[in-house]
KOLVOPA-898082 format. One record per residue: residue number from 1; residue in one letter; x, y, z of N, C-alpha, C, CB in turn. Coordinates in Angstrom, 1 decimal. Each point is the difference from the previous one (the first is absolute). Glycine has a CB too. Layout:
BEGIN
{r NUM A {X Y Z} {X Y Z} {X Y Z} {X Y Z}};
...
REM end
This chain:
BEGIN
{r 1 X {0.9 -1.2 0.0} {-0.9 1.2 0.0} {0.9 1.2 0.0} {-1.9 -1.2 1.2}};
{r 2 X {1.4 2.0 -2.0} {1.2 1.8 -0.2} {-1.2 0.9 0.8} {1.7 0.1 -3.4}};
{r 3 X {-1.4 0.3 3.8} {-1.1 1.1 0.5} {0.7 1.3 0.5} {-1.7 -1.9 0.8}};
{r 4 X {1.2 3.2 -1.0} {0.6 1.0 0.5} {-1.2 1.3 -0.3} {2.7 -1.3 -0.3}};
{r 5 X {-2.1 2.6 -0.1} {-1.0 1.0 0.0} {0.3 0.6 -1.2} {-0.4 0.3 2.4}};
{r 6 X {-0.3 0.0 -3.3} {0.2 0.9 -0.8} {-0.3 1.3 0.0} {0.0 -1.6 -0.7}};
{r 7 X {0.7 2.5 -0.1} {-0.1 1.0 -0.1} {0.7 0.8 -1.3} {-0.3 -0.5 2.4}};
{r 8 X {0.2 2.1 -2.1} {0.7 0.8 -0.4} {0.6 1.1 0.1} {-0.9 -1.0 -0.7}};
{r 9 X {2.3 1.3 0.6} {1.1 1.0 1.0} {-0.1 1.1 -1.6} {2.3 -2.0 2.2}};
{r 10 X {-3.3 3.3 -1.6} {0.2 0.5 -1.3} {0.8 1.2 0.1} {-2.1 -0.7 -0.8}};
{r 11 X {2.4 1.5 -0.3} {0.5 1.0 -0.1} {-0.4 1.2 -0.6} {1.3 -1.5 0.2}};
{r 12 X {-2.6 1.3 -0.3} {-0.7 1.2 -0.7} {-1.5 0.0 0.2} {1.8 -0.1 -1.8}};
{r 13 X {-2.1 1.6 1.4} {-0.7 0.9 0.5} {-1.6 -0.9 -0.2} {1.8 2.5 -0.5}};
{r 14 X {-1.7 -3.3 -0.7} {-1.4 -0.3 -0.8} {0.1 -0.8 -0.9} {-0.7 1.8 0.2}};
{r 15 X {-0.2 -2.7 -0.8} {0.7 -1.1 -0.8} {0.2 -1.4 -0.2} {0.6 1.5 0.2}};
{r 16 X {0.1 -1.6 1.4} {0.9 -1.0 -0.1} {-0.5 -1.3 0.1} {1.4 1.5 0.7}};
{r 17 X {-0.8 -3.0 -1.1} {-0.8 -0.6 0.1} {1.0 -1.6 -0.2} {-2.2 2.2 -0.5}};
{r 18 X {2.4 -3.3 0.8} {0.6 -0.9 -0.3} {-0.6 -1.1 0.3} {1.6 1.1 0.2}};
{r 19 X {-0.8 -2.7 -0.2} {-0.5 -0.8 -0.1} {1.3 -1.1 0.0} {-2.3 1.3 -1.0}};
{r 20 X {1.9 -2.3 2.3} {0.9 -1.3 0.5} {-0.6 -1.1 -0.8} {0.4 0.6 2.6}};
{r 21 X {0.6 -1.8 -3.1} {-0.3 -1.0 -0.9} {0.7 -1.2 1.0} {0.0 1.5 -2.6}};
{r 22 X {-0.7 -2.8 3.2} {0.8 -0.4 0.3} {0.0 -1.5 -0.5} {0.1 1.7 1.7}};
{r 23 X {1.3 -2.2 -1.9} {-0.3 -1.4 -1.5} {0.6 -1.0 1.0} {0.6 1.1 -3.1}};
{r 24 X {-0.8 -2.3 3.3} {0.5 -1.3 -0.1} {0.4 -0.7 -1.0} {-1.1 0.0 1.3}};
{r 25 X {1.9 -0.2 -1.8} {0.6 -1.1 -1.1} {-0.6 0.5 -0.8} {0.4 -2.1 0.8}};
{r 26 X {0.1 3.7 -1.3} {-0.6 0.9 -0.8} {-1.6 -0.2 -0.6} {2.4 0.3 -0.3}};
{r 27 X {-3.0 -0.9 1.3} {-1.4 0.1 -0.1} {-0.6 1.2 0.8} {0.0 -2.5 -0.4}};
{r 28 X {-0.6 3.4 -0.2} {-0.9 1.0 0.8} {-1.3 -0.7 1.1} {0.5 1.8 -2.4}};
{r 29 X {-0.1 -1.4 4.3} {-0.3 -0.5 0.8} {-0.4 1.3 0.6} {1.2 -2.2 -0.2}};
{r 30 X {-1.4 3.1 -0.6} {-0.4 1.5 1.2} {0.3 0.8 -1.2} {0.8 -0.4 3.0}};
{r 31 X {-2.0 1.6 -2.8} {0.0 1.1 -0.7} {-0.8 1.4 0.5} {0.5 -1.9 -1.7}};
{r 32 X {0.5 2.9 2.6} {-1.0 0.7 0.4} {-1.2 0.8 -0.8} {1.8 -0.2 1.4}};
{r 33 X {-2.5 0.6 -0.6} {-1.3 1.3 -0.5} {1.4 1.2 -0.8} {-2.5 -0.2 2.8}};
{r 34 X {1.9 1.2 -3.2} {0.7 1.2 -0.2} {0.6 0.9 1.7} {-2.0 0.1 -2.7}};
{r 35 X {3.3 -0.7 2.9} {0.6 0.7 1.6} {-0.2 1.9 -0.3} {2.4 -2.3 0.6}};
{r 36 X {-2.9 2.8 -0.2} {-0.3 1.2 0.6} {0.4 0.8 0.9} {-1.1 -0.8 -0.7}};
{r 37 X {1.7 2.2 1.2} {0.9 0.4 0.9} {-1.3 -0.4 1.2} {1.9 2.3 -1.5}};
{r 38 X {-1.5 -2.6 2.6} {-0.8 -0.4 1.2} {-0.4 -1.2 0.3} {-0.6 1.7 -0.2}};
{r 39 X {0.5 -2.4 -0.8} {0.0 -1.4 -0.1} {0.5 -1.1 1.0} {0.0 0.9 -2.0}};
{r 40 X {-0.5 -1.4 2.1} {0.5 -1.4 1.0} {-0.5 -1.3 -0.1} {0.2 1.4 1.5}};
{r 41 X {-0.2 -1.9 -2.3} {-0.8 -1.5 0.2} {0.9 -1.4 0.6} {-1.5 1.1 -2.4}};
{r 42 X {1.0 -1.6 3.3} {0.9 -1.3 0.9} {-0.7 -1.1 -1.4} {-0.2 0.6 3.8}};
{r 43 X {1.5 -1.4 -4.1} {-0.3 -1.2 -1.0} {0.8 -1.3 0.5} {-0.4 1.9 -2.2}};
{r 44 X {0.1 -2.8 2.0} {0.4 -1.5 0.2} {-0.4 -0.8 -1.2} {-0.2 0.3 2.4}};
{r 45 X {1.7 -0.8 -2.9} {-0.5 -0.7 -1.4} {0.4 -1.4 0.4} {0.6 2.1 -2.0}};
{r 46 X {-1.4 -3.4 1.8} {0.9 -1.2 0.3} {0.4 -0.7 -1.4} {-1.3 -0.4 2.5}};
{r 47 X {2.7 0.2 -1.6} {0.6 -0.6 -1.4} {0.9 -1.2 0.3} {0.1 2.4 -1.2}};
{r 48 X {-0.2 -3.5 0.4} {-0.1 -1.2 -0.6} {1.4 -0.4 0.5} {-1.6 0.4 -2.1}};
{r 49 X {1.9 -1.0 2.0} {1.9 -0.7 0.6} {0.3 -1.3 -1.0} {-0.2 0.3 3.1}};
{r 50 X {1.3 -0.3 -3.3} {1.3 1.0 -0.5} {-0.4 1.3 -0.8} {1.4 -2.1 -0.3}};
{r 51 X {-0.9 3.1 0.7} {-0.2 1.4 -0.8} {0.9 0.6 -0.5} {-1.3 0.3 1.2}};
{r 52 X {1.1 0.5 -2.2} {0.7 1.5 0.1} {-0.1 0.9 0.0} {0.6 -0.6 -0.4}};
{r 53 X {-0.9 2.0 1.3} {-0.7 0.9 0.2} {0.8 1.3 -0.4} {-1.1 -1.4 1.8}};
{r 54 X {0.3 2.0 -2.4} {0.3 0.9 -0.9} {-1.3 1.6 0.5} {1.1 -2.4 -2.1}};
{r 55 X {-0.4 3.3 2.2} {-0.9 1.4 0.0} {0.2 0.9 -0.6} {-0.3 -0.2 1.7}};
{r 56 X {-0.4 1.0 -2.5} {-0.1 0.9 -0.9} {-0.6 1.4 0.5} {0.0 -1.9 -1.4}};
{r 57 X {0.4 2.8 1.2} {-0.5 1.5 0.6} {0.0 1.5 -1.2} {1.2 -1.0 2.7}};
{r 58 X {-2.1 1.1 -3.3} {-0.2 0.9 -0.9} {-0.4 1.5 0.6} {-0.8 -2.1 -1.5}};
{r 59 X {1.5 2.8 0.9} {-0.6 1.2 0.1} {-1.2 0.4 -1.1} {2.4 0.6 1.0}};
{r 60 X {-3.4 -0.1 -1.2} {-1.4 0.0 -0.7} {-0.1 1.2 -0.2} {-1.1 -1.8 0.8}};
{r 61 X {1.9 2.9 0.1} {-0.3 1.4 -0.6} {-0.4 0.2 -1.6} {1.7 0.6 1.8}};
{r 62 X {-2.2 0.5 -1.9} {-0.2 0.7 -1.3} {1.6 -0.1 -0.2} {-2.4 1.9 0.1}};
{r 63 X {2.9 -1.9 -1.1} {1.6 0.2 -0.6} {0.9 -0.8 1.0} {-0.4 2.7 -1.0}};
{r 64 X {0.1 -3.7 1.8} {0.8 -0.5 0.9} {1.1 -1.1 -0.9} {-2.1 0.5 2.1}};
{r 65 X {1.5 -1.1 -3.5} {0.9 -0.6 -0.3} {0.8 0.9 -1.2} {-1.4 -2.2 1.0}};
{r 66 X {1.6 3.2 -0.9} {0.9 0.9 -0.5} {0.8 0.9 0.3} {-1.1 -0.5 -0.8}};
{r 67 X {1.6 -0.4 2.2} {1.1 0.6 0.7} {-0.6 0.9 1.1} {1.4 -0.1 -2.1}};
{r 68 X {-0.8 1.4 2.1} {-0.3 0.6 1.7} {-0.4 1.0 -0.6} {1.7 -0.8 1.8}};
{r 69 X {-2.8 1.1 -0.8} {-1.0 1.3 -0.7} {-0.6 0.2 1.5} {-0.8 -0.7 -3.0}};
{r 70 X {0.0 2.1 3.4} {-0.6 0.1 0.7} {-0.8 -1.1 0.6} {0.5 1.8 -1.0}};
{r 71 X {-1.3 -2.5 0.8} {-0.4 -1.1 0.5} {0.0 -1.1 0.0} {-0.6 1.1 -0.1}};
{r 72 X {1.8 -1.6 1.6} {0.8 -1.2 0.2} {-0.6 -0.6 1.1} {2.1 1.0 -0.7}};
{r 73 X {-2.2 -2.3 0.4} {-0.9 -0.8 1.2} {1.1 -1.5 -0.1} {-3.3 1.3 -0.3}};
{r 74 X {3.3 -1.3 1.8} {0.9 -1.7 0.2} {-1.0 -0.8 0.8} {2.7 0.7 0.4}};
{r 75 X {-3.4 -2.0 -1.2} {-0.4 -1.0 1.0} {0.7 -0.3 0.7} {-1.1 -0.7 -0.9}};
{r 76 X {0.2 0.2 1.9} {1.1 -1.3 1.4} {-0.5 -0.8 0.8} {1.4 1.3 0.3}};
{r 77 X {-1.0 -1.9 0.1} {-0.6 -1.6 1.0} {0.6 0.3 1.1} {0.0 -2.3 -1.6}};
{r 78 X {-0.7 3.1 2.9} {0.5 0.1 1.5} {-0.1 -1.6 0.7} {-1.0 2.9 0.2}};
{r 79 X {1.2 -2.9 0.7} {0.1 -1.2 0.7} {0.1 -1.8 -0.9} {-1.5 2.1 1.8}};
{r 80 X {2.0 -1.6 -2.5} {0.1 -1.2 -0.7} {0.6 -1.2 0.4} {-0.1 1.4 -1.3}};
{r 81 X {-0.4 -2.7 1.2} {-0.2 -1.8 1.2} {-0.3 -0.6 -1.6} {-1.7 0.3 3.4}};
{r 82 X {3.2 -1.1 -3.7} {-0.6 -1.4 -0.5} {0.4 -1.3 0.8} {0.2 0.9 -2.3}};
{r 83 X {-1.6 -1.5 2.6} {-0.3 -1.1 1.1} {-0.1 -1.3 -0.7} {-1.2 1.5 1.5}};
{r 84 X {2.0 -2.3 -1.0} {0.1 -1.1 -0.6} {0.4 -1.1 1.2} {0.7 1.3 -2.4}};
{r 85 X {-1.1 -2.5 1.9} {0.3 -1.0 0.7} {0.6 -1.5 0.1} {-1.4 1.4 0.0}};
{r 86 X {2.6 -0.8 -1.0} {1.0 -0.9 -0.3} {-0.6 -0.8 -1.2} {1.1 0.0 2.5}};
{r 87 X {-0.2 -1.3 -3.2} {-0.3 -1.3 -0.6} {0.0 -0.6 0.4} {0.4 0.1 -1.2}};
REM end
C-alpha cells in the first residue's frame, strides 16, 4: 500500500494547477483530480507484489510546459508510507 497526501506548493498569484501520476510496473495505478493551490487530498493506492513504483508530478499551468513563466506550480506527496509486507 503507498499512501500519503497530495497536494500543491504553488508559486503564483492564479492559475495554477498540477497533477500526481502514480504507476506500478508502468501501469497507471493512480491519477489525481486537477491539484489546485489549497488542495489536499489523503490517498492510498494498493499495489500488487513484486513491484515497481514509479511517480510522476506535472505542472498543468497555462504555459507550464514551456518552461518558466509567471505561473509555476509543483505537485507533491506530504507524508508519504509505502507499506508492505515482505514475500
Amino acid at each position: 500500500m503507498f499512501s500519503g497526501v497530495v497536494g500543491l506548493d504553488d508559486d503564483s498569484d492564479d492559475g495554477s494547477s498540477g497533477a500526481i501520476v502514480i504507476t506500478v510496473d508502468d501501469t497507471r495505478v493512480y491519477h489525481s483530480s486537477a491539484l489546485t493551490p489549497g488542495m489536499s487530498l489523503p490517498v492510498s493506492v494498493p499495489i500488487a507484489k513484486p513491484y515497481r513504483l514509479g511517480i510522476q508530478l506535472s505542472d498543468t499551468s497555462p504555459g507550464g510546459t514551456e518552461g518558466h513563466d509567471e505561473v509555476e506550480a509543483y505537485p507533491a506527496i506530504g507524508d508519504p508510507a509505502l507499506r508492505c509486507t515482505g514475500l
